[in-house]
N, C-alpha and C positions, 0 to 999 in steps of 0.2 A: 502428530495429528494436528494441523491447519486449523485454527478455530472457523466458526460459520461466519461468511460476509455481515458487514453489518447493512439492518436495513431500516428504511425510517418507516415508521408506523402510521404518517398521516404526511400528505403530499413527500416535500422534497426532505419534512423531517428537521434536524439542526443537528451540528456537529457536539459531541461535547464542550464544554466549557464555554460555547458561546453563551451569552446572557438571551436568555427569554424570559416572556410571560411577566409574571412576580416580580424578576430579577433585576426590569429596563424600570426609567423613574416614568411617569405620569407623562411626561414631554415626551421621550423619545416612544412611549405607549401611540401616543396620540398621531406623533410623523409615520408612525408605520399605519396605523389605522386609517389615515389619508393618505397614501402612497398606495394603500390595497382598494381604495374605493377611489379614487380621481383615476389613478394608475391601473384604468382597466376597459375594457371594449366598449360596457356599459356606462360609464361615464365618459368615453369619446361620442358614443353614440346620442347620450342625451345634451350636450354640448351641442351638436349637429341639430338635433331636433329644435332645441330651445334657441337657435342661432336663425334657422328656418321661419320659426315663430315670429319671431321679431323682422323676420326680413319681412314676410308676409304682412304683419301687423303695421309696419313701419311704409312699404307701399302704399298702403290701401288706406290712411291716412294721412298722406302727402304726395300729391300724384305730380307736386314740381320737383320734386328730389328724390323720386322714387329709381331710378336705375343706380345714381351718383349712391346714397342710401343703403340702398343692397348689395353693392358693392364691397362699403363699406363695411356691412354686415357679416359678408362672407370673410372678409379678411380677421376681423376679430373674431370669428370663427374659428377660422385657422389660428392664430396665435393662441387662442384660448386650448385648441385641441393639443398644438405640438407640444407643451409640458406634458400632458398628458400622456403621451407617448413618450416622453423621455422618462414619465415613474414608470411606466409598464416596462421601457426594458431595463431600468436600473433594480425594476422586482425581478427579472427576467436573471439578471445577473447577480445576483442575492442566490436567485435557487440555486443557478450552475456552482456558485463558491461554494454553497454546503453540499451539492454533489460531490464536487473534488475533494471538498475537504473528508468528508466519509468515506472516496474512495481512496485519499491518502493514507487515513486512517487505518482504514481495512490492509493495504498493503504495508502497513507497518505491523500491525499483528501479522500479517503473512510472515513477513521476513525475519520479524522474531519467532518465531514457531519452526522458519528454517534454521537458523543460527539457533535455537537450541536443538532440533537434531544434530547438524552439523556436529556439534560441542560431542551431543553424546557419541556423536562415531567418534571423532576424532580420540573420547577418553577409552573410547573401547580399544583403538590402532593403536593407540599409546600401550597399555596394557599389554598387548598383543605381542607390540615390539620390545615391550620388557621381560616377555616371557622367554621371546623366540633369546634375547641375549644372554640371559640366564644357562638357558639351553648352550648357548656357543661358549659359555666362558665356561660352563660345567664341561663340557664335550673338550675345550682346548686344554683344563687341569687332565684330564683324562689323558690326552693324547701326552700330555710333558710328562706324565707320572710313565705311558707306557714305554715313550722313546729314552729314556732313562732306564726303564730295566733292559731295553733292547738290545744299548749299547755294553753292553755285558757282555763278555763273551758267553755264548751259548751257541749248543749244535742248531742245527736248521732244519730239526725236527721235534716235534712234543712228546709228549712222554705215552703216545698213542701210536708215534711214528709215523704222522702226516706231515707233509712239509707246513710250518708256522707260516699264517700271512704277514704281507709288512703291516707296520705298525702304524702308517698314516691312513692305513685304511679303513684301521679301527679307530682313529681319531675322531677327533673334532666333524672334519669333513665329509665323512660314512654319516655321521649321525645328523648333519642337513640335507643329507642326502644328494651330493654330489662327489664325485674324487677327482683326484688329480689327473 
């Protein structure tokens, strides 16, 4: 019986034994709590807006430098944005690693749950083959005890007056159930 997949309870979840919560110190608390608020739509977006603002604000306040200006504007914009986008996908890649790692996880219980069937067939086959040997070594005493009284001389008939069968037939061989 295959235990049940494991599944996370809230988003992508966390692998065992990774540190969370309680576990991280005060600093690395604090890099993840700004990686999940800069490292997101909503802070590229207000980036963009507040970039805007100042372009706008920055025009209409200096009508000699006002194209040179906003220009300017937009490009600290952009550079302001693009970390931002490199925490979204390094969040992006955080989740996919506790995905794998839970579905590693999961297929390592899978494959212990096969290897312990496996174990139990294989001590059942064992078993099985020690039986059936028992069987053949008790079946070949049988057949040396019979072909020993065989070689006796005796008529080639029982004391019924059928003709006797050979004797490897009630061997070993009869009792696997195959003859010669």
């Amino acid at each position: 019986m295959a235990p049940a997949p494991l599944r996370s309870k809230s988003g992508w979840g966390r692998p065992p034994g990774a540190r969370a919560g309680s576990r991280l110190r005060r600093g690395e608390r604090a890099a993840d709590l700004a990686r999940d608020a800069l490292g997101s739509w909503v802070g590229v977006g207000a980036t963009i807006v507040l970039v805007a603002a100042a372009a706008v604000s920055a025009a209409q306040r200096d009508q000699r430098a006002g194209p040179v200006t906003v220009v300017a504007l937009v490009l600290s914009g952009l550079a302001l944005a693009e970390p931002q986008l490199v925490l979204m996908a390094v969040r992006r890649h955080d989740h996919a690693a506790g995905e794998r790692a839970l579905f590693l996880l999961d297929r390592a219980h899978r494959a212990e749950a096969m290897a312990v069937e496996v174990t139990r067939e294989l001590d059942r086959l064992h078993g099985e083959i020690a039986r059936l040997a028992a069987r053949v070594e008790t079946a070949g005493h049988a057949s040396a005890v019979r072909a020993s009284v065989s070689d006796a001389p005796v008529d080639d008939q029982d004391t019924s007056g059928r003709p006797k069968q050979d004797s490897s037939v009630q061997g070993g061989r009869a009792v696997l159930g195959w003859l010669p």
